[in-house]
C-alpha positions in Angstrom: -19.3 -13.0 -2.6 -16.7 -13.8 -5.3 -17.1 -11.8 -8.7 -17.6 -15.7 -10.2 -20.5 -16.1 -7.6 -22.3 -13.2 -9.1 -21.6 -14.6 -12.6 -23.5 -17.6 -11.8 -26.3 -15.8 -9.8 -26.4 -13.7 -12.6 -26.5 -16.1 -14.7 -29.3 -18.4 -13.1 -31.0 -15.3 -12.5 -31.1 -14.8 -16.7 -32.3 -18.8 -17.2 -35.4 -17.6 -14.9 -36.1 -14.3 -16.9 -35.3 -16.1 -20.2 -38.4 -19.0 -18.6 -40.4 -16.3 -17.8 -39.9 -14.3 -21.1 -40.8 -17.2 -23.1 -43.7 -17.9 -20.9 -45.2 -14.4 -22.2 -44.0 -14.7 -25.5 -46.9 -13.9 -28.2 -48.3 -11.0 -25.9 -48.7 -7.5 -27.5 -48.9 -4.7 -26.3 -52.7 -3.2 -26.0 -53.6 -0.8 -28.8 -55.7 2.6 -27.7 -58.1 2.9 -30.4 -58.5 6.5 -31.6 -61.7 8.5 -30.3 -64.6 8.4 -32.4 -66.3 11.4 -32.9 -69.8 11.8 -33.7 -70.6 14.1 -36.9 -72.4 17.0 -36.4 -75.6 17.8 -37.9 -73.4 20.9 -39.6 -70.6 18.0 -40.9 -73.2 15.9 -42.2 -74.8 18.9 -44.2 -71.2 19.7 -45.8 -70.8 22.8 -43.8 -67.9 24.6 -42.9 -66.5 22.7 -39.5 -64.8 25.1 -36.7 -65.9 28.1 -38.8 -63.4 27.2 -41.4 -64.0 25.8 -44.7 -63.0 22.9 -46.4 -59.9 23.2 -48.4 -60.1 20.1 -50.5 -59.1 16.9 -50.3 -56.4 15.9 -47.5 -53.2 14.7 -49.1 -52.3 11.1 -48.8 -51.6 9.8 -45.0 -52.9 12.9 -43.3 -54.9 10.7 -41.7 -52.3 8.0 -40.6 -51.9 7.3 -36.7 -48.5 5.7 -35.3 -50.9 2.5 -34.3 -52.3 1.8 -37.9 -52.6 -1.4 -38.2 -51.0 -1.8 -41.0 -47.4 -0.4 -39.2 -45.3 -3.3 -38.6 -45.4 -4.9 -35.3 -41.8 -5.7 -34.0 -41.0 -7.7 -31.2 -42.2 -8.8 -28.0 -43.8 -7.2 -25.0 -43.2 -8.9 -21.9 -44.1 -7.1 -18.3 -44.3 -4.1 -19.7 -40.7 -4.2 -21.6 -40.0 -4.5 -25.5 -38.1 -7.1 -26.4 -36.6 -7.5 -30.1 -38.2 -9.7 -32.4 -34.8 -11.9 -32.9 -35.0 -12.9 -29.7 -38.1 -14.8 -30.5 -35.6 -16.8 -33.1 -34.3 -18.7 -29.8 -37.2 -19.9 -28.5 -38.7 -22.8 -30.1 -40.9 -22.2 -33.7 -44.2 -22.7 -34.4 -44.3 -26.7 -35.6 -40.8 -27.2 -34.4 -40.8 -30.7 -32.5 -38.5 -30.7 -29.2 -35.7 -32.6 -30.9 -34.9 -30.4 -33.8 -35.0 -27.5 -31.0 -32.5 -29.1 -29.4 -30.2 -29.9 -32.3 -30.8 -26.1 -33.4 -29.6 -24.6 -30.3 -27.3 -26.8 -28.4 -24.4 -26.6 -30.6 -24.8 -22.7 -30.2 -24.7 -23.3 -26.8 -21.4 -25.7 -27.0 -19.9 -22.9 -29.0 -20.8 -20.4 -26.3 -19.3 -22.4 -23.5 -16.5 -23.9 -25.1 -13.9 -21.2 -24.6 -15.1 -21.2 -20.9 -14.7 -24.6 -20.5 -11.0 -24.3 -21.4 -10.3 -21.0 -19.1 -11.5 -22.6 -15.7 -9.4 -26.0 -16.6 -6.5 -23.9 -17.2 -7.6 -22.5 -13.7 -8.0 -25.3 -12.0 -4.4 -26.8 -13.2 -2.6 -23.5 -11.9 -4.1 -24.0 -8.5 -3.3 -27.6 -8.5 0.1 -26.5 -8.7 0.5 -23.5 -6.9 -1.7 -24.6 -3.9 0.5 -28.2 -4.3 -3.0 -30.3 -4.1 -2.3 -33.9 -3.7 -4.4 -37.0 -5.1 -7.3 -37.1 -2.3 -7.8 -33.1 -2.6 -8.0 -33.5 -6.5 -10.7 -36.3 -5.8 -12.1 -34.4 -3.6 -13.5 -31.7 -6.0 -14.1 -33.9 -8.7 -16.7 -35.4 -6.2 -17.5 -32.3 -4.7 -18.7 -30.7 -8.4 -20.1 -34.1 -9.8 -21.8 -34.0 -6.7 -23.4 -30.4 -7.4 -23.9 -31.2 -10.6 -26.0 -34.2 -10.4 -28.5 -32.3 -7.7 -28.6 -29.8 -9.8 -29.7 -31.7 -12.8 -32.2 -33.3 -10.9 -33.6 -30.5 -10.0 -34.2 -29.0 -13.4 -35.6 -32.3 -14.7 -38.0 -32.3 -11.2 -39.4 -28.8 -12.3 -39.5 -30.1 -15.9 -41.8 -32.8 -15.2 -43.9 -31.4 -12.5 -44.9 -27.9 -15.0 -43.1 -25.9 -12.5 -40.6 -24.9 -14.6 -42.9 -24.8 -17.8 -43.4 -21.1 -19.4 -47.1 -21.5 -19.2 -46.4 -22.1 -15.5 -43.5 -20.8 -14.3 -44.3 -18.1 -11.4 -41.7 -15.7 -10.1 -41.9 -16.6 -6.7 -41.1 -20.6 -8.7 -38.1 -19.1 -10.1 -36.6 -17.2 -7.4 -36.7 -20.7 -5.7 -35.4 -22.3 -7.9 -32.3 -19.9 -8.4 -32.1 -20.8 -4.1 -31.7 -24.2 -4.9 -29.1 -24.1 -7.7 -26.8 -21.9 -5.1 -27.2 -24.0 -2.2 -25.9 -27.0 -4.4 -22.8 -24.9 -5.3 -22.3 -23.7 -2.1 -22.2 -27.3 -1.1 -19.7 -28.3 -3.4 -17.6 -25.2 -2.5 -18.0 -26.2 1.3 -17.1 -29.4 0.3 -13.7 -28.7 -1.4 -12.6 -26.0 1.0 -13.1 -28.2 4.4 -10.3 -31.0 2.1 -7.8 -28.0 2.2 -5.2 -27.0 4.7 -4.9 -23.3 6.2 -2.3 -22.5 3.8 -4.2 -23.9 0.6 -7.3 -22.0 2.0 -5.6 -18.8 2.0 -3.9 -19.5 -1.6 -7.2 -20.3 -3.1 -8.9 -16.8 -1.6 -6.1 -14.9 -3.7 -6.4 -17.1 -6.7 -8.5 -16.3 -10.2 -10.0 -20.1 -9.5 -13.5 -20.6 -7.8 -15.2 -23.4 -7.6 -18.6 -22.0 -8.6 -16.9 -20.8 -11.9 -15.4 -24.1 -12.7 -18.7 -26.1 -11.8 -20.7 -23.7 -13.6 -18.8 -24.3 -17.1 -17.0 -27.8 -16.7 -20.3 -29.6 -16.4 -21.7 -31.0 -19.2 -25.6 -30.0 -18.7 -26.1 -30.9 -22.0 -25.9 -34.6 -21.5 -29.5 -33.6 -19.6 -30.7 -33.8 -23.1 -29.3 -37.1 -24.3 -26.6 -35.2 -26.5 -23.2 -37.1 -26.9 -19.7 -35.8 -28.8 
């Protein structure tokens, strides 16, 4: 497997932790109350405790535990794992409609992806010309990665709408799946594009920086899933 490969696997595999993180969102972690102890018949007579005596009041906070509840609470805990509390600032806020979510976060998406997009189109031009890929082979991956990409935007918006893919839902065993599904489209596409190749291109494309999971993986505009235009 290609290092771009793992970046996508990787990748997928974080959108599916990222579901499944904002599926537990809101969870705390359980507080252990502090024993009680019950007073003595010598405590409640004022009696020296332990065979010591009392020494006066206890200074400020002596009594303070780690788990007061007036300690601030920070982040998140999900499976076990503390998350910082920023991270809840990407998932949608408390009387935030779906719409503004998605103007609040797609253009820090598009800024994310934007410098990617460029690299993997400079990629795909210096194959083009190194490889020497005529008109049909160009055509070729543009239908091999529309292709992809439209199976796998349907299968996002099939999860959507069924719950599958809902945090309130979403089940590891849903996600891993899911991940499957997502890599058997780009291994499709890559199949695709490869078998329009000769021997020669073949062998220039397993020495070259381009892969086709890479440039399907940033050159798509997933965002148009959500009705966003330019």
């Amino acid at each position: 497997m290609t290092a771009a490969r793992w970046r996508l696997v990787a990748i997928a595999l974080a959108v599916a932790c990222a579901l499944m993180w904002w599926r537990g969102r809101g969870a705390r972690a359980p507080r252990t109350a502090a024993p009680a102890t019950a007073a003595t018949a010598t405590d409640r007579a004022g009696a020296p405790r332990h065979g010591f005596a009392d020494d006066g009041p206890r200074a400020a906070g002596d009594d303070a535990t780690p788990d007061d509840d007036g300690a601030p609470d920070d982040g998140v805990v999900v499976f076990g794992v503390r998350l910082p509390a920023w991270l809840a600032w990407f998932a949608p806020q408390p009387g935030e409609d779906l719409l503004a979510y998605r103007d609040r976060m797609v253009p820090l998406a598009q800024a994310a992806v934007a410098p990617h997009r460029e690299r993997v189109q400079r990629g795909r031009a210096a194959f083009e010309q190194e490889a020497r890929l005529d008109d049909r082979q160009r055509a070729e991956l543009d239908a091999a990665v529309d292709e992809a990409g439209v199976a796998i935007q349907d299968r996002i918006l099939q999860g959507v709408l069924s719950g599958e893919l809902m945090p309130g839902q979403l089940k590891p065993s849903t996600g891993v799946a899911f991940v499957g599904d997502v890599l058997d489209a780009v291994e499709g596409a890559n199949a695709r594009f490869t078998r329009a190749l000769r021997d020669d291109q073949r062998e220039a494309l397993a020495h070259h920086p381009f892969d086709v999971a890479d440039y399907l993986l940033f050159s798509v505009r997933w965002e148009d899933m959500l009705g966003v235009t330019e």
